[in-house]
C-alpha positions as CSV (number, residue, x, y, z in Angstrom):
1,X,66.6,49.5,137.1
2,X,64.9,51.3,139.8
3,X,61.2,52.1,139.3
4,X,59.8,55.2,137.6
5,X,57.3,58.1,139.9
6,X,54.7,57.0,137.2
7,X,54.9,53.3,138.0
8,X,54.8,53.5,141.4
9,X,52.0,56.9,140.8
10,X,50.1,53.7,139.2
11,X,50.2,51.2,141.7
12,X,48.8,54.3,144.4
13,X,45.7,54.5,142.5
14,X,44.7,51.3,141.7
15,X,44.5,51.0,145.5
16,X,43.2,54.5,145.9
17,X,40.4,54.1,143.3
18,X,38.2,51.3,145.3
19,X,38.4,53.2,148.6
20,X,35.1,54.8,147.9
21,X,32.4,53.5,145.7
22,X,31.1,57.3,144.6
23,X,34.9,58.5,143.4
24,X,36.2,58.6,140.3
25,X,40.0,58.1,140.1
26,X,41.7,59.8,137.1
27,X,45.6,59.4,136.4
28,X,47.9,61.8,134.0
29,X,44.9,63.2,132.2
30,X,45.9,65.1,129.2
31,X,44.9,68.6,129.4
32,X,42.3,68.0,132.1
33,X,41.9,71.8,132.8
34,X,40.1,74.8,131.0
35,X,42.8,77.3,129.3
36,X,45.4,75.8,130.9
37,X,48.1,73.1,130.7
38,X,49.2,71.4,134.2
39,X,48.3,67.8,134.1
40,X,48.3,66.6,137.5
41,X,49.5,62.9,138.6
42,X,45.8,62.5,140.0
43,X,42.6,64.2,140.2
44,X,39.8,62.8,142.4
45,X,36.5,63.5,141.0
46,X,32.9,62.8,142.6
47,X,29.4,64.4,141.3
48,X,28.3,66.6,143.7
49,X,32.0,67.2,145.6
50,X,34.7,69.4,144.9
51,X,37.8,67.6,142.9
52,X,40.7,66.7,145.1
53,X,44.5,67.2,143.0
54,X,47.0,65.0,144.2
55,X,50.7,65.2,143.3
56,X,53.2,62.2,144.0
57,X,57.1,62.0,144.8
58,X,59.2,59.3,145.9
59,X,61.7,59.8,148.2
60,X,65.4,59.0,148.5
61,X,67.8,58.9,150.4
62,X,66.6,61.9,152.4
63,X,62.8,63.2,151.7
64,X,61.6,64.5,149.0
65,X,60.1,67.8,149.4
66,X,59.8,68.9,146.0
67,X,56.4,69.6,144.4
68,X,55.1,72.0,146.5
69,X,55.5,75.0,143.8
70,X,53.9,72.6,141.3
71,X,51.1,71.7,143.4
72,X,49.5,74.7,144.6
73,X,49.9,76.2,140.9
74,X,46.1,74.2,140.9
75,X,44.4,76.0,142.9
76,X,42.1,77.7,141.4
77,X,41.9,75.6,138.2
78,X,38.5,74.7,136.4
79,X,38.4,71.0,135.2
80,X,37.2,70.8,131.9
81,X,33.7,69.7,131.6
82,X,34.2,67.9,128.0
83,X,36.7,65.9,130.1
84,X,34.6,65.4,133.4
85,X,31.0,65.2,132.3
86,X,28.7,65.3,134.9
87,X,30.5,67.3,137.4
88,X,28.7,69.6,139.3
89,X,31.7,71.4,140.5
90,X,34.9,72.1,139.0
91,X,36.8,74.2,141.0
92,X,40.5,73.1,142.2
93,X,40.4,73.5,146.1
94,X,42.0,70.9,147.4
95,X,45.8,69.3,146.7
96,X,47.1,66.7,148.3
97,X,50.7,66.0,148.5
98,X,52.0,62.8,148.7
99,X,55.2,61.0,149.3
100,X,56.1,57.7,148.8
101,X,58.7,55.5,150.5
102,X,62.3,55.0,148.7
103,X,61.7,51.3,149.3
104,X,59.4,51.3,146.7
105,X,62.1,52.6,143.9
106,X,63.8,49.5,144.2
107,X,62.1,46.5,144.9
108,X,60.6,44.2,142.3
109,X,57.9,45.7,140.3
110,X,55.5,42.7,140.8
111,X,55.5,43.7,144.5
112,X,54.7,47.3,144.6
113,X,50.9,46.8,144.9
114,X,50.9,44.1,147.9
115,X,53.6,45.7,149.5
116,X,51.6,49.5,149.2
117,X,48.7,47.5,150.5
118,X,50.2,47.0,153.6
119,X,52.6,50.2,153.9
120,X,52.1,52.4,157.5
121,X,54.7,54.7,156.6
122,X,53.1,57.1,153.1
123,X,53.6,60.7,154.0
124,X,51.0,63.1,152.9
125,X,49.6,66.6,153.7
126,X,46.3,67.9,152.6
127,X,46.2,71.4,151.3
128,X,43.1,73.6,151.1
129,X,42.5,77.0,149.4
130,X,39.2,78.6,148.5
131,X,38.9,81.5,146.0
132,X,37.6,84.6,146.7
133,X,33.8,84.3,146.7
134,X,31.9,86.4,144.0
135,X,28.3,86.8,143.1
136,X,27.4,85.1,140.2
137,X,24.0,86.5,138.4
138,X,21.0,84.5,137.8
139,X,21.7,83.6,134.3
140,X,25.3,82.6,134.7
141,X,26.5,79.1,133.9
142,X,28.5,76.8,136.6
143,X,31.3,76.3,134.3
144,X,33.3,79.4,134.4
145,X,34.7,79.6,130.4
146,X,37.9,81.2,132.2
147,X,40.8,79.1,134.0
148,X,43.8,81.0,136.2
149,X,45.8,80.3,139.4
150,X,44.4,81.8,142.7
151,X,47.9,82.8,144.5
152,X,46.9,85.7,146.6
153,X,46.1,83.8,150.0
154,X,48.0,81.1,151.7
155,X,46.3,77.6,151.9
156,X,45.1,76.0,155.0
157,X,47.0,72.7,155.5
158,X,46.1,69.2,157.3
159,X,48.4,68.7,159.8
160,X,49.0,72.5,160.3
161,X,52.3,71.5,160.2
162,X,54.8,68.7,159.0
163,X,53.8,65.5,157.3
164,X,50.9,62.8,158.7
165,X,52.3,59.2,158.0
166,X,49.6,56.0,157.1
167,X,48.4,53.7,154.7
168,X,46.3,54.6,151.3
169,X,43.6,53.6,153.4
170,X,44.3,56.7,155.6
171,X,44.7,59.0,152.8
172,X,41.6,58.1,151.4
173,X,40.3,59.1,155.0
174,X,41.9,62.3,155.1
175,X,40.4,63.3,151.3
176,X,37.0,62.3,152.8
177,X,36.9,63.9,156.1
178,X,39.2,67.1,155.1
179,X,38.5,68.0,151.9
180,X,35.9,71.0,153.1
181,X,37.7,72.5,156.2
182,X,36.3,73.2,159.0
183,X,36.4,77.4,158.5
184,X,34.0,76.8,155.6
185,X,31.7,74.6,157.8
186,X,31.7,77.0,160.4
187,X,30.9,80.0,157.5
188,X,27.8,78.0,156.4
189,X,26.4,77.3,159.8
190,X,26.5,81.1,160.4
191,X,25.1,82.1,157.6
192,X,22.3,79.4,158.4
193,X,21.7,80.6,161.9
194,X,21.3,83.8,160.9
195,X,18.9,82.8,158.3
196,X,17.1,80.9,160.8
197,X,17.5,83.7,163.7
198,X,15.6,86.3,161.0
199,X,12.2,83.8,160.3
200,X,12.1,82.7,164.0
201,X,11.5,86.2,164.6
202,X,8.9,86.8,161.6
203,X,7.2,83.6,163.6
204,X,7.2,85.0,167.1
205,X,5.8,88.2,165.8
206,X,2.4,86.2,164.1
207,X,2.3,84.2,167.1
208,X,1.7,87.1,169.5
209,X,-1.2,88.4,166.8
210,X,-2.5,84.3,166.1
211,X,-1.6,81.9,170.0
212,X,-2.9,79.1,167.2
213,X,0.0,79.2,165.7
214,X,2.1,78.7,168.6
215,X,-0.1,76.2,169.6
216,X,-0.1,74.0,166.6
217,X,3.6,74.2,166.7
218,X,3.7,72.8,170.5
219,X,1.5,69.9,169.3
220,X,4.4,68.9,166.2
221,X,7.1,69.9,168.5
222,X,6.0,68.1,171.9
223,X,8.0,71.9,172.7
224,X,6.2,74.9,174.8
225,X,6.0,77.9,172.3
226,X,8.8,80.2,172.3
227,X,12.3,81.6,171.1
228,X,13.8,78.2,171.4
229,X,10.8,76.3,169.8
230,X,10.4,78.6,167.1
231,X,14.4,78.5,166.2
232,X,13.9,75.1,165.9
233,X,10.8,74.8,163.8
234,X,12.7,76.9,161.0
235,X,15.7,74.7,161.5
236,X,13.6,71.8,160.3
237,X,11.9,73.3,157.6
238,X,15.6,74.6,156.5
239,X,16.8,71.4,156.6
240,X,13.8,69.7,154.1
241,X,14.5,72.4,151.4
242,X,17.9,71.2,151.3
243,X,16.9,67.6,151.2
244,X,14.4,69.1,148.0
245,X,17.3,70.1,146.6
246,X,18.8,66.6,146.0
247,X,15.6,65.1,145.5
248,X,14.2,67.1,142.8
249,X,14.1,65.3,139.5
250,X,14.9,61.9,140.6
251,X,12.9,58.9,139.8
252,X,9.1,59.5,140.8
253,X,10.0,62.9,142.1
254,X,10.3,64.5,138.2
255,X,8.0,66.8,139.1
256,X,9.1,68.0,142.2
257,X,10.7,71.3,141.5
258,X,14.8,72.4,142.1
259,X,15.4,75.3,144.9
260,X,16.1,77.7,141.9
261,X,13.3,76.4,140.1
262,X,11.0,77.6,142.6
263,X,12.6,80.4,143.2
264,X,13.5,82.0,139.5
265,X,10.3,84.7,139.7
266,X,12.3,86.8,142.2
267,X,9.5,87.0,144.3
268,X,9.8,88.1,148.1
269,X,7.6,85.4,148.7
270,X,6.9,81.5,148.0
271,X,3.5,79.9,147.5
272,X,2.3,77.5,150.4
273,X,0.4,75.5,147.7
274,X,4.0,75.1,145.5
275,X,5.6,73.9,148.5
276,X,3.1,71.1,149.7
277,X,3.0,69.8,146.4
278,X,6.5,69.3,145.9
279,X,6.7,67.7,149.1
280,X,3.5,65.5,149.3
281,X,5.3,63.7,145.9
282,X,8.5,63.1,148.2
283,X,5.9,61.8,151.2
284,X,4.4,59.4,148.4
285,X,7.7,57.5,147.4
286,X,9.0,58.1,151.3
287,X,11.4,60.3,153.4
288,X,9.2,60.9,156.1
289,X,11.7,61.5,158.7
290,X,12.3,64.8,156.8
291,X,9.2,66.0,155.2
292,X,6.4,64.9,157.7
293,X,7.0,67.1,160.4
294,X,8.2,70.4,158.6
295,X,4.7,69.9,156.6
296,X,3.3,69.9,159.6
297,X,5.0,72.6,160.3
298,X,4.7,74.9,157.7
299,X,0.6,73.8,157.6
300,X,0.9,75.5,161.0
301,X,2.4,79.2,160.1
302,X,-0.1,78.5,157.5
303,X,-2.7,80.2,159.3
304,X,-1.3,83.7,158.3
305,X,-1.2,83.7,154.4
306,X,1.2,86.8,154.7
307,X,3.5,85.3,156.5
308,X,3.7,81.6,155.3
309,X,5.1,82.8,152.0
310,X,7.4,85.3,153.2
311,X,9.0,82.5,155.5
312,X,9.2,79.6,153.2
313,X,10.5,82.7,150.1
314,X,13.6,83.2,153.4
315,X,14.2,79.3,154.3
316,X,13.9,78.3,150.4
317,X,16.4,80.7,149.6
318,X,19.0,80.1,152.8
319,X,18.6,76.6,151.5
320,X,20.0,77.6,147.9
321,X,22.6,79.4,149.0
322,X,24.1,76.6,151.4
323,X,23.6,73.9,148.0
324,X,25.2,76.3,146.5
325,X,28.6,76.6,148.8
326,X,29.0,72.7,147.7
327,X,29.5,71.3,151.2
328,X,30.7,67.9,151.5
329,X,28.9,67.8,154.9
330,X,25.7,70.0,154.3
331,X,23.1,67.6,155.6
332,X,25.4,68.0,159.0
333,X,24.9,71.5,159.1
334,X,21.5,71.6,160.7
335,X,22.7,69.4,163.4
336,X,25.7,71.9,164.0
337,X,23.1,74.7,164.3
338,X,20.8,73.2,166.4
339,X,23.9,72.8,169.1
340,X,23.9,76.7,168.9
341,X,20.0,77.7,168.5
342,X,19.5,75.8,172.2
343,X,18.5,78.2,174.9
344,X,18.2,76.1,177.8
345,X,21.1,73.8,177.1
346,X,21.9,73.9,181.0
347,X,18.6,72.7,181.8
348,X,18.8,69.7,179.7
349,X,22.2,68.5,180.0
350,X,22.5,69.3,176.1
351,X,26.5,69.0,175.4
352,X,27.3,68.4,171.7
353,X,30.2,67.3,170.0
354,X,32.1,68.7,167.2
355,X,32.5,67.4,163.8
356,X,36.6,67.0,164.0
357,X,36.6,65.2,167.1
358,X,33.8,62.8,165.9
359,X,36.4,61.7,163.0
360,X,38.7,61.6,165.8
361,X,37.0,59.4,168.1
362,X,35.3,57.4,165.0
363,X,38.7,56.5,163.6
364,X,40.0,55.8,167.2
365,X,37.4,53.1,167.7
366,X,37.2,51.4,164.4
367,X,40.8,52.0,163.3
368,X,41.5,49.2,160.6
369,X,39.5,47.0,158.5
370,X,37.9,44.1,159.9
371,X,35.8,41.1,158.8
372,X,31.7,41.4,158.9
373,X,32.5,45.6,159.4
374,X,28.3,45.6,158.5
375,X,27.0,44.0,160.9
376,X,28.7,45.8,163.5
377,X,25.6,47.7,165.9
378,X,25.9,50.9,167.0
379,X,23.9,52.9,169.9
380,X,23.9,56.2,171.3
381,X,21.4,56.9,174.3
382,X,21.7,60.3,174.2
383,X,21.8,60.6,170.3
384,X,21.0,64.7,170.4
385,X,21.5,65.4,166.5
386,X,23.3,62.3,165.6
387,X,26.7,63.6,165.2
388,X,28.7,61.0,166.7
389,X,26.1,58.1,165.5
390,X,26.9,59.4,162.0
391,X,30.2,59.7,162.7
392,X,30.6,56.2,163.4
393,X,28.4,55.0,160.5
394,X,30.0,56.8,158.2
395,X,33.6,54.9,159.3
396,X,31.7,51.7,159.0
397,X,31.1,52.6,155.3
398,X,34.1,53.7,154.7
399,X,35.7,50.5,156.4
400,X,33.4,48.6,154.3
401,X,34.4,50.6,151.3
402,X,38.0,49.9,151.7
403,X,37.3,46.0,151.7
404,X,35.9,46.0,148.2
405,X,32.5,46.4,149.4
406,X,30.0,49.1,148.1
407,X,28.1,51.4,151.1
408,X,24.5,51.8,149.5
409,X,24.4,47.8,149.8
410,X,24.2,47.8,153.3
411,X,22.9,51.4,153.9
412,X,19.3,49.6,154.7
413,X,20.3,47.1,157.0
414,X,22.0,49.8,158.7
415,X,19.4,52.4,159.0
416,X,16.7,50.0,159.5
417,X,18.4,47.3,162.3
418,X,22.1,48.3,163.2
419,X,21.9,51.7,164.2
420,X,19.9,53.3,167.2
421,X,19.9,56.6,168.6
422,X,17.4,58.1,171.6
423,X,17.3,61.5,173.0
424,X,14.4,63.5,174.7
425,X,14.3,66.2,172.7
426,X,12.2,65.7,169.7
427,X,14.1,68.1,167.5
428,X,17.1,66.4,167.9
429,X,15.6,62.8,167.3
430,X,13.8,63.9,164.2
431,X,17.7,65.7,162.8
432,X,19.4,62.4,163.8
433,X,17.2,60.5,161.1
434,X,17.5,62.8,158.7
435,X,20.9,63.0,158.7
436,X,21.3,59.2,158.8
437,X,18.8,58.3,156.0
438,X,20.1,61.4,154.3
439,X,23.8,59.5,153.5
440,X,22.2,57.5,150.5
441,X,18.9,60.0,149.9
442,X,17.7,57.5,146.5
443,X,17.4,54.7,148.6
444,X,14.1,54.3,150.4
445,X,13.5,53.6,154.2
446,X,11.2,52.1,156.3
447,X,11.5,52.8,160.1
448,X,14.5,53.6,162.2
449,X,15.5,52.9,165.6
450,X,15.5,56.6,166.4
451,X,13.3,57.3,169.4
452,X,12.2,60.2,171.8
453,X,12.0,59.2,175.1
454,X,10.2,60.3,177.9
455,X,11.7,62.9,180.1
456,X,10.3,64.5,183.1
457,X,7.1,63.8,185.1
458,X,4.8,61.8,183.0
């Protein structure tokens, strides 16, 4: 008797569901949407992430490329929130289509999960489609009360065309590392440079009227006053307002106030003292690779009440609105924008890489699993924002993930001992920790091997 789709469907995510230690793998959930009544073979689920649809078929005797109406009918979908507690978003943006083997129709039940252990050969093909942004007002909830189909743009597919073959391991990859395309990454980091573009500007004005400030900011910086330095300085007090945002409200940090929270007055501007004290609590329990130097920072601009508030009302805010595009990657965004806010990249050799090709390259040197995957070491001596020294940590995790092994277990050992990054620009040294220590932000750290180095005549 050959095996059923929901059999084999079984055997997928029972391998699937330990490839990450944050996911939560669902399978044939009755009514698992608002207002409507598809019920997916799988839904993917993790707080803080959008939910990942994933549809099964088995080939036969050719392949089986049904499914693909069915499929994108979820797009667009709100999972229910009495069914997913705890969710912060609901939205269905990504399918993934999956097709299994015929082998596994046939062969002996009791050897479907060893055999789809080991299988090279699943096809599969990740679909994304985002629905048309709208402004939401102040006092409307996150669950929409309202679920229907969003069929008026094509989705964006991963490959762009035809099917990737791999193992479950290299699905679970693909859901990671695709499931927020790169368009909307790109659409944040503009809206971010802008952001950042606009206060720089504010800043270089006060400097002209108060050098002080300028030179306060050299002194954090180790940076000569100017477009570049001032970009930069926003940057990092940007990127600590996001890292607020996840912090808030955590263990010892109750009283450290959410991003809307401090916002909710509609003021134009934000009060110095409101910010300090949210962030001297966070300095108290730790993260000082984040907060220390944008205190220092904003203690700086500080100089011109007028103009202190008015910046940290524009960053604050900036910082809302990127939370609140749910980016998988958003703690990568600041080093994306730094690679574009660099003035005098000629000068100092400054050549980034992308954020696709460091999944490439990451995958290409750790490709499989492999014994002892944590105590692997990893350098980069010319770190700039840590992009490809997160790109390979985050394969090491995900390595160890795939092993039975849970991240946040060795996520000290790492920061702490395995990995080290140098570059001699300060900025970029100072982004590279963040976005390192930023990957398990409730677990405290002591120091990292992330160094500026000397560059130039001493």
């Amino acid at each position: 008797m050959a095996n059923s789709e929901n059999t084999i469907t079984s055997a997928f995510v029972s391998i699937l569901r330990h490839m990450r230690e944050a996911w939560s793998v669902n399978e044939q959930i009755t009514k698992p949407f608002l207002n409507a009544t598809q019920k997916p073979d799988v839904i993917v689920t993790e707080r803080g992430r959008n939910p990942v649809v994933i549809e099964v078929k088995i080939d036969g005797n050719t392949p089986n490329f049904s499914g693909e109406i069915q499929a994108e009918a979820h797009f667009g979908m709100l999972l229910d929130p009495s069914v997913f507690p705890g969710l912060t978003y609901n939205t269905i943006e990504n399918v993934l289509r999956v097709r299994m083997p015929a082998r596994f129709r046939t062969m002996p039940q009791d050897k479907i999960a060893s055999e789809m252990q080991s299988a090279e050969d699943i096809a599969y093909i990740l679909l994304n489609k985002r629905k048309p942004e709208r402004k939401l007002e102040p006092d409307q909830i996150l669950f929409i009360t309202e679920s229907e189909p969003d069929n008026e743009i094509e989705p964006e597919s991963f490959p762009q065309s035809g099917w990737l073959r791999g193992s479950v391991a290299d699905i679970a990859t693909a859901i990671r590392v695709r499931a927020t395309p790169i368009s909307k990454i790109d659409a944040a980091a503009d809206l971010l440079e802008k952001r950042i573009e606009t206060a720089a500007k504010q800043l270089e004005a006060a400097i002209q009227e108060r050098p002080s400030i300028g030179a306060e900011i050299e002194t954090v910086l180790f940076q000569k006053a100017g477009e570049q330095t001032s970009r930069m300085a926003m940057l990092i007090v940007t990127n600590a307002f996001v890292f607020q945002s996840v912090l808030a409200g955590k263990p010892e940090m109750e009283r450290v106030m959410s991003l809307k929270r401090m916002l909710s007055d509609t003021a134009k501007r934000l009060q110095y003292e409101q910010v300090i004290a949210g962030w001297d609590i966070i300095l108290k329990v730790n993260y000082r690779p984040i907060f220390h130097v944008a205190k220092r920072l904003i203690a700086a601009i500080a100089t011109d009440d007028e103009l202190v508030d008015r910046i940290l009302a524009t960053l604050c805010d900036t910082a809302k609105e990127l939370v609140d595009q749910r980016l998988t990657q958003i703690h990568e965004l600041a080093g994306t924008v730094f690679q574009r806010l660099i003035v005098d990249r000629k000068y100092v050799k400054a050549n980034y890489t992308r954020l696709e090709s460091v999944a490439l390259l990451s995958a290409l040197v750790l490709p499989k699993t492999q014994e002892n995957v944590s105590e692997l070491k990893v350098a980069d001596f010319a770190c700039g924002t840590g992009s490809l020294l997160n790109g390979a940590y985050q394969r090491i995790l995900e390595l160890h993930e795939h092993a039975g092994g849970k991240g946040s277990r060795i996520h000290t050992q790492m920061i702490e001992k395995n990995l080290v990054g140098c570059d001699v620009m300060p900025n970029a040294s100072h982004l590279t920790a963040s976005l390192l220590t930023s990957i398990y932000p409730d677990l405290k750290i002591g120091n990292t091997r992330i160094h500026t180095m000397p560059y130039g005549s001493q």
